[in-house]
N, C-alpha and C positions, 0 to 999 in steps of 0.2 A: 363691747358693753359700755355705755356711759358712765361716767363716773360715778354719779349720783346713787346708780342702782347697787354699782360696786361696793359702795362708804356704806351702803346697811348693813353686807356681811360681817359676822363676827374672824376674828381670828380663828381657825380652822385648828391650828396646834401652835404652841408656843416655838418662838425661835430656837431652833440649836444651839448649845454649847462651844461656844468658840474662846481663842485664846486673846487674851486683852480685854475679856470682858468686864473685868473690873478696874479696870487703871487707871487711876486717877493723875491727872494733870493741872498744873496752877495756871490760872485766870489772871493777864493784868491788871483786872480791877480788885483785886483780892482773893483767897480762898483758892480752895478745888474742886475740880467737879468730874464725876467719871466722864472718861474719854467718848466721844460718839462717834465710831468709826463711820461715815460715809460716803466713805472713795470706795466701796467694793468694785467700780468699773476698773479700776488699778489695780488692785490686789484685795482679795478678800482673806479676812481674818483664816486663818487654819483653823477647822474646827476642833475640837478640845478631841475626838474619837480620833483624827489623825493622827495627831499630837501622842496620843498615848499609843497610839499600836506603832510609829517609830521609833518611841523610847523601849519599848518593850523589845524591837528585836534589836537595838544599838549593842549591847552587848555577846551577841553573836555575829558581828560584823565581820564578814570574810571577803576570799576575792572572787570573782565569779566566772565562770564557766573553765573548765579544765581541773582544776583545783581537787586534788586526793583529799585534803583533810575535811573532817567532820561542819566546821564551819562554811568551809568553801563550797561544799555540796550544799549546806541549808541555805547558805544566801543564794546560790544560781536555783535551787526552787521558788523562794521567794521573790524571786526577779522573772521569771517565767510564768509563773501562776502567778504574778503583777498584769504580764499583758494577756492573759487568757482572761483576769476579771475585768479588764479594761475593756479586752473585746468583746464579752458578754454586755458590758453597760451601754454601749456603743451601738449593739446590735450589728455586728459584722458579718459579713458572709462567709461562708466556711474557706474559704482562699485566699481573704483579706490578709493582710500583713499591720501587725501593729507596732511601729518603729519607735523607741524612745528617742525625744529631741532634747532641747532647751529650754525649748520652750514654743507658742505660737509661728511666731516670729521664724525661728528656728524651722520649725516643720515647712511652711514658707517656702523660705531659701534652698530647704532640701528638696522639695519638689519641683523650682525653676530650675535645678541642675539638670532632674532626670526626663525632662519633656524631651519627645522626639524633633529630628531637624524640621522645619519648616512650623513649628510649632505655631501658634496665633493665641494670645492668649488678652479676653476680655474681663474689663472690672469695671462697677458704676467709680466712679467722683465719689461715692459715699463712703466708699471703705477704708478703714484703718489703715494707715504707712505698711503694716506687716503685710496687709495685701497688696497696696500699691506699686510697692517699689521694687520687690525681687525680682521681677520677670524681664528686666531689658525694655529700654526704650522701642528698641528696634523690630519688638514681636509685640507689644505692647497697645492696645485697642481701648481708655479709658471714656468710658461710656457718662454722659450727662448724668444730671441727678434727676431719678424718676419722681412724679408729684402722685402716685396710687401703687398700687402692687400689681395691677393691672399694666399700666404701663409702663412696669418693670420688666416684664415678662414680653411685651409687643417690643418694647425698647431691643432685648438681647433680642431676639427672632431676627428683625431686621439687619441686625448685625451682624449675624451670623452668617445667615441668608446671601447679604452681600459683599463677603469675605473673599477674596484675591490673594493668591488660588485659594482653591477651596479645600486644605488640606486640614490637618491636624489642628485642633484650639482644644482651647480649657476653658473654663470660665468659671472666676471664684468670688463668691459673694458669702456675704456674712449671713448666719442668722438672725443675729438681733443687731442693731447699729447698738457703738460704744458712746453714740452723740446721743441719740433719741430716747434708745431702750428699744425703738418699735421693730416689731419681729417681721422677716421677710419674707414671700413668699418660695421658698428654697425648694416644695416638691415640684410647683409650678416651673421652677425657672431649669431646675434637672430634668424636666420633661422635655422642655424647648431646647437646652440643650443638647441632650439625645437624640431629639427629632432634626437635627441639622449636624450631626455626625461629631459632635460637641462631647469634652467631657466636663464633670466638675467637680470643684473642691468647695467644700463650706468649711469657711471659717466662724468657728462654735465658740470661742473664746469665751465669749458674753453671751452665746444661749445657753452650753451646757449647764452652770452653775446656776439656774432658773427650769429650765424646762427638760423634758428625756431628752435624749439627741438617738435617732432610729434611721442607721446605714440604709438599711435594706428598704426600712418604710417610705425615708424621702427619696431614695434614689439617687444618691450622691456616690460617686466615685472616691471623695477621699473628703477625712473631714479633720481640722487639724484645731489640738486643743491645748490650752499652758494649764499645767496645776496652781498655780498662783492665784488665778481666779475662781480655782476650784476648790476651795477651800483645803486647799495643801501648801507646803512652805515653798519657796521658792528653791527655783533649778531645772524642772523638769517639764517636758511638753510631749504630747502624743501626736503622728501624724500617721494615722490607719487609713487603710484603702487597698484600690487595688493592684496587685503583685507587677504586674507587669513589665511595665513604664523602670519603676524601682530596681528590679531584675533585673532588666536589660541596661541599663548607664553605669558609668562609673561609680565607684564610690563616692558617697560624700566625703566622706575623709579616707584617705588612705594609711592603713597601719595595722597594728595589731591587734584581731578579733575579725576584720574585716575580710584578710586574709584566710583564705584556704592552706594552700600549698605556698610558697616561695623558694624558686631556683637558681642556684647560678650558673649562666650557660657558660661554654668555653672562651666564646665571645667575652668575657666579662659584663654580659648584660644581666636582668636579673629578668626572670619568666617569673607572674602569681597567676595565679587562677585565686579568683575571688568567690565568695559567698554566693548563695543566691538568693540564701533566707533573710531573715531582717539583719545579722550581723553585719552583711553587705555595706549597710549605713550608719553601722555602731560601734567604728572603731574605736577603741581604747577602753580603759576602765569604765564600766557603763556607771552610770547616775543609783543607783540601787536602791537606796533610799527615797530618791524621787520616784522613783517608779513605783516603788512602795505605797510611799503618800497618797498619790495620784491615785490611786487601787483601793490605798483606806477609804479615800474619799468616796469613789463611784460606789463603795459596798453602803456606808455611811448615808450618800443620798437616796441608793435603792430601799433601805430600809426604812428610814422616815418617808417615802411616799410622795413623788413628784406632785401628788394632788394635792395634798394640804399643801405643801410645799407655795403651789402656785399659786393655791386660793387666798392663804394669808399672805403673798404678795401684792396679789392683786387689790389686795383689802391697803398696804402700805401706798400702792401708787395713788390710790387714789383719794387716799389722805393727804400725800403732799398734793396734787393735783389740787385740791378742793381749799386746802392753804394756800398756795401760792396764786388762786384764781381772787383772793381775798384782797391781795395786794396791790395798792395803786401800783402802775409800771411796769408790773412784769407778766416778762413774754416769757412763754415757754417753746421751743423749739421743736418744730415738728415737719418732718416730710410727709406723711400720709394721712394728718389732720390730727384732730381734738381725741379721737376716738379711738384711733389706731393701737389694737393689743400688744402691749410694749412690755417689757420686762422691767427691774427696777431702778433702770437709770434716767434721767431726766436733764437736761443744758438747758438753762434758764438766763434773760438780761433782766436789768432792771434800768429802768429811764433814770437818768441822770448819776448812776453808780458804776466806776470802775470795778469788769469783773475781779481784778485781785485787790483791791482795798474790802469787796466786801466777802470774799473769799478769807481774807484776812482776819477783819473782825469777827466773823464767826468762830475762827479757831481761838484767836487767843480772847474774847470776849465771852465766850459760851461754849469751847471746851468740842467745837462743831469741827469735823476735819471733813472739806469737801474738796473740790478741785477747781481749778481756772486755769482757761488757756482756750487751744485750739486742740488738744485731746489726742494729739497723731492724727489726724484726720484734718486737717487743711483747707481743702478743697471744698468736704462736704461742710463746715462751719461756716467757711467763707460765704459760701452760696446761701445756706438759710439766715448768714447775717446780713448777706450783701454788703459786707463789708471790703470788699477789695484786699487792699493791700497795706491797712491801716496800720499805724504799729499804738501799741497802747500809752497813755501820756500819762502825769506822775500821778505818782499815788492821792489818794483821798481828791481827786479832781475830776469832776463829773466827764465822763465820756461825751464829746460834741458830734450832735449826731448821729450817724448811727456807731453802734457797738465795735468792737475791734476783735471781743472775745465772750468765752462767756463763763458760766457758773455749773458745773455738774453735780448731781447729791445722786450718789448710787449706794443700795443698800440690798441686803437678800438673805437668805438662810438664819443666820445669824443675829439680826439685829431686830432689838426689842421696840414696841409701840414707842417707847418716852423718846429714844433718840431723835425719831420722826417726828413727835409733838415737841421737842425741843429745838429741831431745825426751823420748823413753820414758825414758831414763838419767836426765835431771834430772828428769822428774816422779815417778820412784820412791824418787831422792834426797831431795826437797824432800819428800814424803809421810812419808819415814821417820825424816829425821833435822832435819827443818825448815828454813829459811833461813836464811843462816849472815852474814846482814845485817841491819840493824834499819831499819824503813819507816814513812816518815811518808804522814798524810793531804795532798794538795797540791793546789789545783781540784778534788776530788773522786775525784781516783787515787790510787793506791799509787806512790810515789817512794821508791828508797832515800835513807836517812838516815845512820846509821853503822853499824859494823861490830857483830854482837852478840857478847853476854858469850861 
């Protein structure tokens, strides 16, 4: 839907209740001003309903599973009916397995362990380091960056297709890019998967906390998610899917929980017989709280309603869109065009401004907390900057050129109309009339320094 049509909706329901929503911060030019979280592509505020359903069972905190006494049983229910509400939100198939991790990242790594020998495992250039990098060079198939969602999808086929042997793959892509926001074609690409004897994993990261995420609807094998970005505290990560794969490999970790049985033979060897259920990959004290969170949360989004939810998103992107289209210079960064239904993160340059000097002046000038860089994702920034291999030059010193890096502003559940009219406002100011602070190089960032002439 063009933007245009989008900016007449009204907000659909007001933002949720999150934590920091009043927190005020000092301004180098004077004064304070409430904080404007909009790095939610990093971590998203806990919402305020998390927050309080984990203070509320902290005083029952026990230990989990085996445990006689009174607490020890209420928290292994509470940690169990954690991943039964996860895998109702998830829409899982009655066989699936819901494994608590780390995090994204986490779930990941635990899936490169358990693929079978000869495994083949494909990823576009577009996707986050958490999906890039766990799987080995040496099984490893990194796919160009698609310019439609169409030839996302003809891209994997042919890949697949002409695979050497033709044994076991995966293919894991994301649902929403953490560069773009723009969402992907993922039932499409489980389809072409499966038609070439192919499994897959989505990484949700960045859709869950925006859109449902539906196992069964798109057709994905395994879909791996951080509570962090899901409006829960940090620590913990979901990687649900199917049994199998997980069943049959090693532990991810080996030790206690994980285990079954451990013997010691006369040999002085030790025999275990391991799990087969998700403890398999849960050795040690599990995260319990996180898992908790992560459960407040899904219950928390099912309840307020993915629909408002997305409609007044949709109403935020495309206010920034409609601001930032305002502005001499700046490019907004897109793989699949102007148009393309994106969730609510945005990488933006501006002609003649280093991304972290102006990265900078937003925070400490206007109280704006965005992001700059290359985001974990490398390759796919590289490519929509065509920037090669440029490394960024000093601060408040216009970029020659093309760009090195860029500017992200991610927002969702949480974040009220003013913070979005107050990011458009300062990035029109700061384009027009510059920073009105003078910035040093410091580790490698943009730091204010003094006040300018």
């Amino acid at each position: 839907m063009p933007a245009a049509a989008v900016a007449t909706e009204s907000p659909v329901r007001p933002p949720l209740p999150v934590l920091g929503g009043d927190v005020r911060v000092p301004l180098v030019t004077g004064g304070e001003v409430t904080y404007a979280a909009l790095d939610y592509a990093a971590s998203a505020p806990a919402l305020r309903r998390v927050w309080d359903d984990v203070a509320a069972y902290a005083p029952y905190y026990g230990s989990v599973h085996r445990g006689a006494g009174y607490l020890s049983q209420l928290s292994t229910d509470l940690f169990e009916n954690s991943r039964a509400t996860v895998a109702r939100f998830l829409g899982c198939r009655e066989d699936d397995q819901v494994v608590f991790t780390r995090s994204t990242t986490d779930s990941l790594n635990l899936l490169a362990t358990v693929l079978p020998a000869g495994c083949r495992v494909f990823v576009f250039e577009t996707e986050h380091h958490a999906a890039l990098l766990p799987w080995g060079e040496g099984r490893l198939t990194c796919l160009p960056a698609p310019r439609t969602p169409a030839e996302a999808v003809a891209t994997l086929e042919r890949a697949l297709a002409d695979r050497e042997p033709h044994g076991p793959a995966l293919v894991c892509v994301t649902g929403a890019s953490n560069v773009t926001g723009e969402l992907w074609p993922v039932r499409e690409l489980a389809a072409a998967a499966h038609a070439h004897g192919a499994r897959i994993v989505l990484d949700a990261a960045q859709l869950a906390p925006h859109h449902p995420v539906d196992i069964r609807g798109l057709d994905v094998d395994w879909v791996a998610l951080s509570g962090h970005k899901l409006y829960a505290p940090f620590g913990a990560g979901v990687l649900a899917g199917r049994p199998d794969w997980l069943r049959e490999a090693e532990p991810y970790l080996a030790g206690g929980g994980a285990s079954r049985r451990v013997t010691r033979l006369p040999d002085g060897r030790l025999e275990t017989e391991w799990h087969t259920t998700t403890a398999r990959h849960e050795a040690g004290s599990p995260n319990v709280i996180g898992a908790y969170a992560i459960a407040s949360a899904c219950r928390a989004l099912t309840e307020a309603g993915f629909e408002g939810l997305v409609a007044r998103e949709r109403h935020l992107v495309a206010r920034v869109r409609e601001g930032l289209a305002e502005v001499p210079g700046v490019r907004v960064l897109s793989l699949f065009g102007p148009d393309a239904p994106r969730v609510g993160v945005l990488s933006f340059v501006v002609e003649g401004w280093n991304s972290s000097h102006l990265a900078a002046a937003l925070s400490a000038e206007y109280g704006i907390g965005v992001r700059d860089g290359l985001f974990c994702a490398h390759p796919l920034v590289r490519t929509l900057l065509g920037a090669g291999q440029q490394e960024a030059g000093e601060c408040g010193a216009p970029d020659e050129g093309r760009a090195h890096s860029a500017v992200r502003v991610s927002f969702g559940a949480g974040t009220p109309d003013e913070h979005v009219e107050r990011f458009v406002r300062a990035v029109r100011e700061l384009v027009a009339h510059g920073a009105r602070w003078l910035y040093r190089t410091e580790g490698g960032r943009c730091v204010p320094a003094q006040r300018a002439a």
